[in-house]
C-alpha positions as semicolon CSV with decimal commas, in nm:
position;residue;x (nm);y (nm);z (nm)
1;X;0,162;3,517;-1,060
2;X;-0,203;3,516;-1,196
3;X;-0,380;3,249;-1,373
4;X;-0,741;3,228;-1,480
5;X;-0,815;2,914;-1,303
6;X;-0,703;3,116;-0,971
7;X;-1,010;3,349;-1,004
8;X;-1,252;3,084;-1,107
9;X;-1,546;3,027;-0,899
10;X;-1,538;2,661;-0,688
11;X;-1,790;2,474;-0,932
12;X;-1,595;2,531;-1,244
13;X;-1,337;2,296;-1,035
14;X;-1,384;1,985;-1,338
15;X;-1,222;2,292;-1,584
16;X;-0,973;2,356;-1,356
17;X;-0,869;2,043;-1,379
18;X;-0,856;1,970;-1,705
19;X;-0,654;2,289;-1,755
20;X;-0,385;2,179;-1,523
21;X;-0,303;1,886;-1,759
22;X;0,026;1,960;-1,908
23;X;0,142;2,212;-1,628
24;X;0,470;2,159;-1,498
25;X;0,472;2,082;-1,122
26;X;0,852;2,152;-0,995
27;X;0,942;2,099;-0,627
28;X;1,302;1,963;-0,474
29;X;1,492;1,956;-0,767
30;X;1,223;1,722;-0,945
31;X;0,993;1,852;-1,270
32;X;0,666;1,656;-1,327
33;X;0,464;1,724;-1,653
34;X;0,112;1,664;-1,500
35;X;-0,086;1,394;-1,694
36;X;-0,394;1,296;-1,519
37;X;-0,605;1,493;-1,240
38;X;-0,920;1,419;-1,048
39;X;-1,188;1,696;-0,956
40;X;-1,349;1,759;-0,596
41;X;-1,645;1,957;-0,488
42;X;-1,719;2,039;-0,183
43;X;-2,004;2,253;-0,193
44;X;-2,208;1,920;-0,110
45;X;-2,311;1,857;-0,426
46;X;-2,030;1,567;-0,421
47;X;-2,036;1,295;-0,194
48;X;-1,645;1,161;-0,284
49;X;-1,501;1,497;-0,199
50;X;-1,373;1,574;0,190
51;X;-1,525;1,888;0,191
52;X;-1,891;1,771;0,143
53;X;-1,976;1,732;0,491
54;X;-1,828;2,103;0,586
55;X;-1,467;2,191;0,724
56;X;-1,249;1,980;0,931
57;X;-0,918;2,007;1,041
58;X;-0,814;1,754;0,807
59;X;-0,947;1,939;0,492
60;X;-0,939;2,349;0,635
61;X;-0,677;2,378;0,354
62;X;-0,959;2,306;0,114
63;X;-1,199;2,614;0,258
64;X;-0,930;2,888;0,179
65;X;-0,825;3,049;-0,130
66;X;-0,697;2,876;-0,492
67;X;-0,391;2,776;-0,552
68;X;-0,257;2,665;-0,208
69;X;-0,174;2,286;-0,146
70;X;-0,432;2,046;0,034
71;X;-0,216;1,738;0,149
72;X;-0,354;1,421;0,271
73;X;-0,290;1,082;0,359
74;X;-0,421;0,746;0,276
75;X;-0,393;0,448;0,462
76;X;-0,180;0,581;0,687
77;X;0,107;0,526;0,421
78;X;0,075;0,718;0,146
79;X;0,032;1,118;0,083
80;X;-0,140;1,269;-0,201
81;X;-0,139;1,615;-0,328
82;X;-0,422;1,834;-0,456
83;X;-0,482;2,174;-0,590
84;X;-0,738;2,414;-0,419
85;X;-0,986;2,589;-0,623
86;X;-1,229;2,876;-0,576
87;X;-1,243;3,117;-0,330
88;X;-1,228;3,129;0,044
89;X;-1,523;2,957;0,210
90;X;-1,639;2,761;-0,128
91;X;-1,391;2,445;-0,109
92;X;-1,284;2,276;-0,399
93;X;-0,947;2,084;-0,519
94;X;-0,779;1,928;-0,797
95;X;-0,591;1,608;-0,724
96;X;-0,270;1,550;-0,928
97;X;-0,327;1,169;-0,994
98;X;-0,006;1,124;-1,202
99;X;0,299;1,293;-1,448
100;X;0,570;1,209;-1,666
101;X;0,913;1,302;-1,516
102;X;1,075;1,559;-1,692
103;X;1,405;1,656;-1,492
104;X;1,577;1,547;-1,198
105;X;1,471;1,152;-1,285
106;X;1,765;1,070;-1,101
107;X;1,620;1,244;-0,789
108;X;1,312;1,091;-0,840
109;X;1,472;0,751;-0,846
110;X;1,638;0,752;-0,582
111;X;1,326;0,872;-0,391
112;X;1,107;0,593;-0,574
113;X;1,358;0,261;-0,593
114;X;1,084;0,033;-0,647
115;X;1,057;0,194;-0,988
116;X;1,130;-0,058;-1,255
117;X;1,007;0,167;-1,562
118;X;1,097;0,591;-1,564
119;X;0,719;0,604;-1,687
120;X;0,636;0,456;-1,319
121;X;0,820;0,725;-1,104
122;X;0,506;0,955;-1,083
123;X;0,224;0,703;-1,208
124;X;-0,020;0,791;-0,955
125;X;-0,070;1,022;-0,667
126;X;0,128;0,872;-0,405
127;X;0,442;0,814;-0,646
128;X;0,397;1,138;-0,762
129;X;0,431;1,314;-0,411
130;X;0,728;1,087;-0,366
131;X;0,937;1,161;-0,693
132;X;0,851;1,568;-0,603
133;X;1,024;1,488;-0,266
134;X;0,688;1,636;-0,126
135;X;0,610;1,635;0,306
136;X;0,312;1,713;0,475
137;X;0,446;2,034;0,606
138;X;0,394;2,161;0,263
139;X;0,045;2,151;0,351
140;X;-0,138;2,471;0,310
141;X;0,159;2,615;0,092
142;X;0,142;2,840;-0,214
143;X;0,185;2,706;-0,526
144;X;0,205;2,983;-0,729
145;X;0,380;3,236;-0,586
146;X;0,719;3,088;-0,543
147;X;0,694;3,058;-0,133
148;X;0,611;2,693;-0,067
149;X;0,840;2,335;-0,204
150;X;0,570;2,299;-0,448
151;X;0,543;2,558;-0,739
152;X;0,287;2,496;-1,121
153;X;0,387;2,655;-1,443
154;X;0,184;2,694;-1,748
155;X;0,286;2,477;-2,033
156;X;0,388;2,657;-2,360
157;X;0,096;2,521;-2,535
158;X;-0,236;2,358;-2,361
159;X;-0,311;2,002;-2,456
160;X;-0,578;2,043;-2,736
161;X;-0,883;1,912;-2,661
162;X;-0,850;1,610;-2,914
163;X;-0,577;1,484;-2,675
164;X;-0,762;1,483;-2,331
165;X;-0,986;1,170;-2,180
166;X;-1,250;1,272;-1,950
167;X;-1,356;1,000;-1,774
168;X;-1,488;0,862;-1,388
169;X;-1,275;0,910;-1,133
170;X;-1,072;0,627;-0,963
171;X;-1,153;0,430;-0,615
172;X;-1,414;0,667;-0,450
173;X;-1,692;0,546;-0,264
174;X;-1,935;0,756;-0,358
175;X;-2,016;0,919;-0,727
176;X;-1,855;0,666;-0,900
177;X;-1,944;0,780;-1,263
178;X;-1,869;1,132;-1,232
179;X;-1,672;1,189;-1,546
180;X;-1,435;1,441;-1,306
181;X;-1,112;1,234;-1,415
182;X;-0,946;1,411;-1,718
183;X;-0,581;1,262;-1,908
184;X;-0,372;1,287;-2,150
185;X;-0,494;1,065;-2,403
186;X;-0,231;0,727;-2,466
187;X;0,025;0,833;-2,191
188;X;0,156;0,559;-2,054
189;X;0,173;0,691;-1,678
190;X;-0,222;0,698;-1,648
191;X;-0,386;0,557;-1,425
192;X;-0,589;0,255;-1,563
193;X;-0,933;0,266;-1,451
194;X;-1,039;0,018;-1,151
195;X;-1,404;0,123;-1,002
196;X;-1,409;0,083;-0,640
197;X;-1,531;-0,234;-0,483
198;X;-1,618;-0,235;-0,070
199;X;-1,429;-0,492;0,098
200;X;-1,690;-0,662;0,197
201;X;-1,795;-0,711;-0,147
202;X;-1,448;-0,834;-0,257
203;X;-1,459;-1,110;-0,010
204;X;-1,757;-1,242;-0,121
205;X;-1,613;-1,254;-0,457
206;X;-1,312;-1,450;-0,342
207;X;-1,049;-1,165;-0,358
208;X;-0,829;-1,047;-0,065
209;X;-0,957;-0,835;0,193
């Protein structure tokens, strides 16, 4: 299958991901309408992605061609899913930050029991890998061509542009006010928007570590 975002060059990765909002992801008997993505560069012109300091092990996924998964995990707990962008050698990645389930919510909640609300099953990247069943040896795996657990389809209409929130991206470190998050304006399984405070900062201010 061919999409335009497939042949789009790395730093046209914000437009990518506003263009997946709306695209079903389907994987283990589990459909996600995506809702909210996050942008990457790594060309090092950004200092949040994984990519900016050149090609690891961790992030090789990111330095080959669009439209493969990049899997990582945070914490040591949780996994989180992203879409590469650009071609080979010019890394780039959208992260799926959240969806509405669509089908299979009885899949996804027996895969996400801490769920009290359906709206919660895929509110945020980690829940969202969950409710898709997702594991990391789905890193590195097609997601367009019908070979990997993971597969996008195009919605039957893109979300107008009245309807999407572009705004900064959630917990990074570093380029805090990049406006690389983009949403579906008023869905309830957004992210709401917390700016990232070091720890060291949050003890001073009386919170826990």
């Amino acid at each position: 299958m061919t999409y335009a975002w497939l042949g789009a060059p790395a730093a046209d990765v914000a437009e990518t991901a506003r263009t997946l909002l709306g695209w079903l992801a389907v994987a283990n008997g589990v459909t996600i309408r995506i809702t909210e993505t996050e942008a990457y560069l790594g060309l090092g012109q950004d200092p949040a992605s994984h990519a900016h300091r050149g090609r690891t092990a961790r992030n090789a996924a990111m330095f080959g061609p669009a439209g493969h998964l990049y899997l990582y995990r945070i914490y040591g707990l949780h996994t989180c899913a992203n879409v590469t962008c650009g071609p080979a050698g010019e890394p780039a990645a959208v992260l799926l930050r959240a969806g509405h389930v669509v089908r299979g919510a009885d899949l996804a909640r027996s895969r996400r029991p801490a769920a009290k609300r359906d709206v919660d099953l895929a509110s945020g990247p980690a829940r969202l890998v969950e409710a898709l069943g997702l594991q990391l040896t789905a890193y590195g795996t097609s997601v367009v061509d019908g070979t990997g657990p993971l597969t996008l389809h195009p919605p039957t209409e893109p979300v107008p542009d009245e309807h999407v929130l572009a705004g900064p991206r959630v917990g990074v470190t570093a380029a805090h006010d990049l406006a690389w998050r983009f949403s579906i304006v008023g869905d309830p399984t957004v992210s709401a928007y917390r700016r990232h405070v070091p720890r060291s900062s949050r003890k001073d201010l009386g919170s826990t570590p």
